[in-house]
C-alpha positions as CSV (number, residue, x, y, z in Angstrom):
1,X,-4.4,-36.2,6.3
2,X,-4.9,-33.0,8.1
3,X,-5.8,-31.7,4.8
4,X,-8.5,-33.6,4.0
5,X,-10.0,-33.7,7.1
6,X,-10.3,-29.6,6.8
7,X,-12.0,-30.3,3.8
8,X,-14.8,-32.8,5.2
9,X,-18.0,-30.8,5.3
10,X,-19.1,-29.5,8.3
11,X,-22.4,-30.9,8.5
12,X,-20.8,-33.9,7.8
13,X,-19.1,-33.6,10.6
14,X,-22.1,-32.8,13.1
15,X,-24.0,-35.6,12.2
16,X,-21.1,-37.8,12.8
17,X,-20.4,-36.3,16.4
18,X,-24.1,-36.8,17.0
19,X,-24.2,-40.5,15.4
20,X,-21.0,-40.7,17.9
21,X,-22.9,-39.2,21.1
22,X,-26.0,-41.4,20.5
23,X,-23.9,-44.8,20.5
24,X,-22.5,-43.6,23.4
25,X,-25.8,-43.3,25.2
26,X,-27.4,-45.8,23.8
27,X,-24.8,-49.0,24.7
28,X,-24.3,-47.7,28.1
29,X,-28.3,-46.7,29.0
30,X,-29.0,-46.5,32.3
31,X,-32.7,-46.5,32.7
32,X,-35.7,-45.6,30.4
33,X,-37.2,-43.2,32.4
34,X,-39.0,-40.5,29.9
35,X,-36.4,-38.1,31.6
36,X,-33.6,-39.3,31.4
37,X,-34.5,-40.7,27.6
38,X,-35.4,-36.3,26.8
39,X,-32.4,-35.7,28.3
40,X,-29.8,-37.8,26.7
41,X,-31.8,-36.9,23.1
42,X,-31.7,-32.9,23.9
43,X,-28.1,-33.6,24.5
44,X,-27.4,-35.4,21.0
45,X,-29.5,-32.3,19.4
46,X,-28.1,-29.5,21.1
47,X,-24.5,-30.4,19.1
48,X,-26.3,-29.5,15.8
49,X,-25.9,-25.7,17.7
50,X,-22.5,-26.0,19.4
51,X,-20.9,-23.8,17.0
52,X,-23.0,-21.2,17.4
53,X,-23.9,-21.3,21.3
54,X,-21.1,-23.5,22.3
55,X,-21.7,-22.5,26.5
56,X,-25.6,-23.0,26.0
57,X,-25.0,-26.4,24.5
58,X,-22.5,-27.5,27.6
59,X,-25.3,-26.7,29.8
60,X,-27.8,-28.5,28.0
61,X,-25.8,-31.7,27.9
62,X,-24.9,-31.9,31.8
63,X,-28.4,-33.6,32.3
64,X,-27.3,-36.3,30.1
65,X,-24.2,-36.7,31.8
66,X,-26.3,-37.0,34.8
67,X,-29.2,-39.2,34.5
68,X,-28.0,-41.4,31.4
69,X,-23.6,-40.8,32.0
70,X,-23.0,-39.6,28.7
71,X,-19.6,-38.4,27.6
72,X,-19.3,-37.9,24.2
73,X,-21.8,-34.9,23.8
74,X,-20.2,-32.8,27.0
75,X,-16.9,-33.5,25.9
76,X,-17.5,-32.3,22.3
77,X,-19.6,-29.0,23.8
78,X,-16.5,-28.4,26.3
79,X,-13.9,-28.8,23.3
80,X,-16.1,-26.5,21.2
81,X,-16.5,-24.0,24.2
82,X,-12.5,-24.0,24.6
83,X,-12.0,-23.2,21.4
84,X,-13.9,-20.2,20.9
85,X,-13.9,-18.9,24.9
86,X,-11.0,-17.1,26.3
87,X,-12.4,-17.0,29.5
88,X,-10.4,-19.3,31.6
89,X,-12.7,-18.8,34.6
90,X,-15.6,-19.8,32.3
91,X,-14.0,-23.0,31.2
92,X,-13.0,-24.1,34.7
93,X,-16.8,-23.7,35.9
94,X,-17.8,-26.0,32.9
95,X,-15.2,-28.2,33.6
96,X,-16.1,-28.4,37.4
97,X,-20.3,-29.1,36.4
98,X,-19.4,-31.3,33.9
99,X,-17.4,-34.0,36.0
100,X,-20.1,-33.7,38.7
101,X,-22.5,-34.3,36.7
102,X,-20.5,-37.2,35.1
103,X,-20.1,-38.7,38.6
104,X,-23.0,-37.9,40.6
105,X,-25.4,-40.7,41.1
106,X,-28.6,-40.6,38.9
107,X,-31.8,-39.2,40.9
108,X,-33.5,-41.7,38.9
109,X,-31.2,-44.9,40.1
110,X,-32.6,-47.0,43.1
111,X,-30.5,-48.4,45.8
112,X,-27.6,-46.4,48.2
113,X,-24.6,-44.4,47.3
114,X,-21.4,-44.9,48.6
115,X,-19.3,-42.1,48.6
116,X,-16.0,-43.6,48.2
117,X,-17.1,-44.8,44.7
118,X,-18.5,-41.1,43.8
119,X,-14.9,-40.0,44.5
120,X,-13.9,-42.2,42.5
121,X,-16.1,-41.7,39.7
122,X,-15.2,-37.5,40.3
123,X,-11.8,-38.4,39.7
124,X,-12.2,-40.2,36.6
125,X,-15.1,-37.9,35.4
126,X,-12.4,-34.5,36.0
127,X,-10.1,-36.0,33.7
128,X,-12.2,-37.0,31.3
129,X,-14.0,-33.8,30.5
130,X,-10.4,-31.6,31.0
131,X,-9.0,-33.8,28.1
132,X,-11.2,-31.8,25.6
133,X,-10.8,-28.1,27.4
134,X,-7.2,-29.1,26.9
135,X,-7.3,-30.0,23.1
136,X,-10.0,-27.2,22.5
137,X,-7.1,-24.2,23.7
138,X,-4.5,-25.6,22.1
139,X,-6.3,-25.6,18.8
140,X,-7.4,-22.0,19.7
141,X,-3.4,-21.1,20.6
142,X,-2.4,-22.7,17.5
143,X,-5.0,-20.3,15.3
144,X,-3.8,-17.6,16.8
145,X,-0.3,-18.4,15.9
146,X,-1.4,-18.8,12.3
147,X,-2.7,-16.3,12.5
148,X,0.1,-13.8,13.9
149,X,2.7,-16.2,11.5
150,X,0.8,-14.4,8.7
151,X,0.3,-11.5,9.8
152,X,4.5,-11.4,11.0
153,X,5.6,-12.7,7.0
154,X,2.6,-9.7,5.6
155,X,4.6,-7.1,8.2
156,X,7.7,-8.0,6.6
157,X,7.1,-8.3,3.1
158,X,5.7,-4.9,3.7
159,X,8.7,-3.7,5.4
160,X,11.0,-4.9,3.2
161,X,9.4,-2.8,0.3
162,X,9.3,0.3,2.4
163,X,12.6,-0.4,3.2
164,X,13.8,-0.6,-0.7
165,X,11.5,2.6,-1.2
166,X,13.1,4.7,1.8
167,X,16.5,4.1,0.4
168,X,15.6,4.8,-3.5
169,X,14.0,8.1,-1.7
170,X,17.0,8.7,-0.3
171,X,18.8,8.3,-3.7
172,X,16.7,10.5,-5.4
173,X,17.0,13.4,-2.7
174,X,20.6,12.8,-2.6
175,X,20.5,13.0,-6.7
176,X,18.0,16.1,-6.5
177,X,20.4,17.8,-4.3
178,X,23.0,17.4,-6.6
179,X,21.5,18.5,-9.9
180,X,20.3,21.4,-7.5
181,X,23.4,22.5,-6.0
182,X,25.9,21.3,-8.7
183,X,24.9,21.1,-12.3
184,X,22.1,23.7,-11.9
185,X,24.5,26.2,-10.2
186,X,27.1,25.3,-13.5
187,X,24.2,25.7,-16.1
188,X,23.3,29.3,-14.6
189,X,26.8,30.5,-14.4
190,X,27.3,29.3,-18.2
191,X,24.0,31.4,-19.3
192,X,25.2,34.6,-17.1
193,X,28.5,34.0,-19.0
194,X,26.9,34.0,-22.3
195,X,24.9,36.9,-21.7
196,X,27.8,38.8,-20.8
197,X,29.9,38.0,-23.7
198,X,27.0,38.4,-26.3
199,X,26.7,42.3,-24.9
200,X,30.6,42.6,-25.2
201,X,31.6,40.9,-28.9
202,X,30.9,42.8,-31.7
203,X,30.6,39.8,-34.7
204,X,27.2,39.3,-35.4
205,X,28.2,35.4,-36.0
206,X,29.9,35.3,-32.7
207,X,26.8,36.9,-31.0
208,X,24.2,34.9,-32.4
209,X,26.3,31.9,-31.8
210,X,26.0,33.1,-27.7
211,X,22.9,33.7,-27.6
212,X,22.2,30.1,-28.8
213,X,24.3,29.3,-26.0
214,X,22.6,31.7,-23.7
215,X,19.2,30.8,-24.7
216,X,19.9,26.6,-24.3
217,X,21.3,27.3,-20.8
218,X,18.5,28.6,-20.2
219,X,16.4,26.1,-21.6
220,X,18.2,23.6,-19.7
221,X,17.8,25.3,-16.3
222,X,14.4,25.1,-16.8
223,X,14.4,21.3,-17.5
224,X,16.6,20.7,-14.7
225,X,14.6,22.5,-12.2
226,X,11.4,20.5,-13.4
227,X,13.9,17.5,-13.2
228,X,14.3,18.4,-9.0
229,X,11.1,19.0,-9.0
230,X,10.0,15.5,-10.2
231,X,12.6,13.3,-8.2
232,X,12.3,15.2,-5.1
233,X,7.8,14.7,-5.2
234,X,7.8,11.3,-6.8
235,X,9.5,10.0,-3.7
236,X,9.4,6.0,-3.1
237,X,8.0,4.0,-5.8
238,X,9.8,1.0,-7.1
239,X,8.8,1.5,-10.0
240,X,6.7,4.4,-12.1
241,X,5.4,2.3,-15.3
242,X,2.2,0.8,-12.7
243,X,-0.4,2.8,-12.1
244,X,0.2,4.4,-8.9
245,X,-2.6,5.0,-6.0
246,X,-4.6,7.8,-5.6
247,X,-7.5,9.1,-3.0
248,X,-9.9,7.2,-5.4
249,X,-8.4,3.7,-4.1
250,X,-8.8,4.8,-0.1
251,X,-12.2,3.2,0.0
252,X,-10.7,-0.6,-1.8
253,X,-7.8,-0.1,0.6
254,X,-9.7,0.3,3.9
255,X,-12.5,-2.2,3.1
256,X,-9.9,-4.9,2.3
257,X,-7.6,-4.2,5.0
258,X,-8.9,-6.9,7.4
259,X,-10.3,-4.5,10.0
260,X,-12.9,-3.3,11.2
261,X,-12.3,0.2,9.4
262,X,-14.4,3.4,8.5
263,X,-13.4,6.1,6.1
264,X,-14.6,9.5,5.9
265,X,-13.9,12.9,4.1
266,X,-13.9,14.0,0.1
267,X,-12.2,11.8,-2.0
268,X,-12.6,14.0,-4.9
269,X,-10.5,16.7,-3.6
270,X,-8.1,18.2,-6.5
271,X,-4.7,17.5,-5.1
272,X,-1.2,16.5,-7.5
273,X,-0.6,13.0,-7.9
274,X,2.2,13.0,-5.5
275,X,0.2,14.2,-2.6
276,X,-2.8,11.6,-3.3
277,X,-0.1,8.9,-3.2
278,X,1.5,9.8,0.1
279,X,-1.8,10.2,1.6
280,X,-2.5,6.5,0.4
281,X,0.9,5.2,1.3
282,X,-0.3,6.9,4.9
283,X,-3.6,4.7,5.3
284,X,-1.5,1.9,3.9
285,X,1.3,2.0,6.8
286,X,-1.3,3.1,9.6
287,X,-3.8,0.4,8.8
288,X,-0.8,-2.0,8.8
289,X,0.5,-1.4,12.0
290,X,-2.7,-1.6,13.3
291,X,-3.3,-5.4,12.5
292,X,0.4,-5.6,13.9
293,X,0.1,-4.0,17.0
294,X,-3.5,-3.5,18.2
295,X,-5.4,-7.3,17.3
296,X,-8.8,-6.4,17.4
297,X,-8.7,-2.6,17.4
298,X,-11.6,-0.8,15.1
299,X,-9.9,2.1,13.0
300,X,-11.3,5.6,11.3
301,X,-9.9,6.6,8.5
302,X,-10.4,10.7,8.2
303,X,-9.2,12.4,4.7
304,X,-9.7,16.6,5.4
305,X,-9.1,19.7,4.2
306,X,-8.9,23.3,5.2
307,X,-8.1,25.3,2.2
308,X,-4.7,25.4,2.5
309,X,-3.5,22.3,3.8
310,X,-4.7,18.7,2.9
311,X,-4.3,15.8,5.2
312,X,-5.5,12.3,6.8
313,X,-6.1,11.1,9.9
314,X,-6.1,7.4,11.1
315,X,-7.1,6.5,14.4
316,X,-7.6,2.8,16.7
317,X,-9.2,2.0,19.8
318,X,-7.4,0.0,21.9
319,X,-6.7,-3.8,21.2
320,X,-9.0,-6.5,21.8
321,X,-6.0,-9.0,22.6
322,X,-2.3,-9.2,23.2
323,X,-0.4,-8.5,20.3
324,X,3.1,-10.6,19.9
325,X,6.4,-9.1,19.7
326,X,7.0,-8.6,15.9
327,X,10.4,-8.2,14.3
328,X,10.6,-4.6,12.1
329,X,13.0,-2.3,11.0
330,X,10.7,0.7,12.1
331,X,11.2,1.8,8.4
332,X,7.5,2.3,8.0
333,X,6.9,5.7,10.2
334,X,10.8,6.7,9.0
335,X,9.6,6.5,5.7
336,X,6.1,8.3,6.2
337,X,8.4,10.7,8.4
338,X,10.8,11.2,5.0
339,X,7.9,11.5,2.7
340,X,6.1,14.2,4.3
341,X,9.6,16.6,4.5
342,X,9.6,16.0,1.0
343,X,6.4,17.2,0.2
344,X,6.9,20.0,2.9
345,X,4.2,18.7,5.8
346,X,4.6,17.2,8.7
347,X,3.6,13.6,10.7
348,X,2.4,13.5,14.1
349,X,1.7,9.9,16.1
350,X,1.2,8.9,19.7
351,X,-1.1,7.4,22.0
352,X,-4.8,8.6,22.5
353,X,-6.3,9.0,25.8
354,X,-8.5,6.3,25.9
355,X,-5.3,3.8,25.4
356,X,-5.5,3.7,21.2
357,X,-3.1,5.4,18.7
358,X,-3.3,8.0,16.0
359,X,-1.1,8.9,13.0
360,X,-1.7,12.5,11.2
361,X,-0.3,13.5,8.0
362,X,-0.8,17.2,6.7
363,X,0.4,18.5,3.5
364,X,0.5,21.4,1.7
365,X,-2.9,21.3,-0.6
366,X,-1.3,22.9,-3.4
367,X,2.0,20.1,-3.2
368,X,2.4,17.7,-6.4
């Protein structure tokens, strides 16, 4: 049901709450002065604009409420108002003009006013129009939680692969160490061993068989040092048959990461592969924990270079709204943290003065 009512056009709906507001005037009109007939009609047509100036459009249907008692056009401006205003104040004002306006005797009307019924009529008015304010913020607390729901299952999904990619990083270090320290050291002891016996023996097969020896060790220590090489630059990706990221897909990456972003610096700078993907995987993790900490915050994304060192910059202002307490792992900075002592940089984040934050990788320009 919900469902399809999210899928009922929206002018549909409009011309349905104004069908609705013009009943409601209409069986219960209270005189056909040319004033109070304009003002119950401005206050059916000023709902065609509540969604666009939801507070103009409450003020524009109080002098219904007053000279012909409508209800349904105030109460559909203050429900629209609540759920786009988070200014509580605001909302209480509305709330206040609206039920006077509902209870207040008519100008127009002829005869006394007793004062015990306008209390009355107050009363009754004040709960009316709240009834709305209510409904509006809860729909408007329950966006927000939507919202945030998503936002907590994207922070995870993400977390869980930097997670899986920290500890395959950490596999591959351990591994490089290993070939480093272990089967590297073994290889080089064999060729030193080889080249000392191929000076001592005097057979010409047994020295040519040596120096094959000698000369594969060598060979070997070669690969294996390109072997370290490799596994301790490619780092953290699941897997190496996709295409990985490179400085060329910063610009799809900011523009489609939900904020209010703007990237600067060279993207054509000639850097290795591995380099261009940690810078990526930077923006990636800096743009992420901006939607997850700082709601609202506009971000700059700043690639640079100064000869010998290549680097990024991402910095927020402050957020527009309270964030929500999200579960993590704090894997995300450990992993940027791992990444950039791999490559031989460094990553610096904290606070800026004006109450934002700011994440700075720097790498070596000629790393990868």
């Amino acid at each position: 049901m919900k469902d399809v009512l999210l899928r009922v056009p929206k002018p549909v709906v409009d011309v349905a709450l104004i069908v609705a507001a013009a009943l409601d005037i209409w069986v219960d009109l209270w005189s056909d002065h040319p004033l109070s007939v304009a003002s119950g009609v401005a206050a059916c047509a000023a709902l065609v604009l509540r969604r666009w100036f939801p507070l103009a459009v409450v003020l524009l249907t109080l002098p219904g409420a007053l000279l012909e008692a409508a209800l349904v056009a105030p109460c559909v401006a203050l429900y629209t108002l609540a759920a786009r205003s988070r200014d509580r104040r605001l909302l209480a004002v509305c709330v206040v003009l609206a039920a006077i306006a509902g209870a207040a005797p008519s100008p127009l009307a002829e005869g006394p006013v007793k004062i015990g019924d306008s209390l009355i009529h107050l009363a009754y008015a004040l709960a009316a129009v709240v009834l709305p304010v209510l409904l509006g913020q809860l729909v408007q607390t329950r966006t927000d939680l939507s919202q945030r729901l998503e936002e907590i299952e994207e922070v995870k999904e993400h977390e869980r692969v930097l997670h899986a990619q920290a500890i395959l990083a950490q596999e591959r270090a351990q591994l490089a160490r290993e070939m480093h320290d272990v089967v590297s050291h073994q290889v080089s002891l064999i060729a030193v061993q080889a080249g000392a016996l191929q000076v001592a023996v005097g057979d010409p097969d047994i020295r040519e068989a040596v120096r094959t020896i000698r000369s594969l060790s060598v060979g070997t220590l070669d690969e294996l040092r390109t072997m370290v090489t490799l596994l301790r630059g490619s780092g953290d990706d699941t897997t190496q048959l996709t295409p990985q990221p490179t400085l060329a897909d910063l610009r799809t990456l900011v523009a489609g990461s939900g904020l209010e972003a703007r990237l600067t610096g060279d993207l054509t700078v000639a850097v290795g592969t591995p380099t261009q993907r940690a810078l990526y995987r930077t923006v990636q993790e800096a743009l992420t924990n901006v939607r997850k900490h700082a709601p609202g915050a506009a971000a700059t994304v700043e690639l640079w270079h100064d000869g010998s060192h290549i680097g990024v910059t991402v910095t927020n202002t402050p957020p527009a709204r309270p964030s929500l307490p999200l579960p993590g792992a704090h894997q995300g900075l450990i992993g940027l943290h791992e990444r950039a002592e791999l490559l031989h940089g460094s990553l610096e984040t904290g606070p800026t003065a004006d109450g934002g934050y700011r994440l700075r990788m720097s790498l070596p320009a000629h790393t990868g």
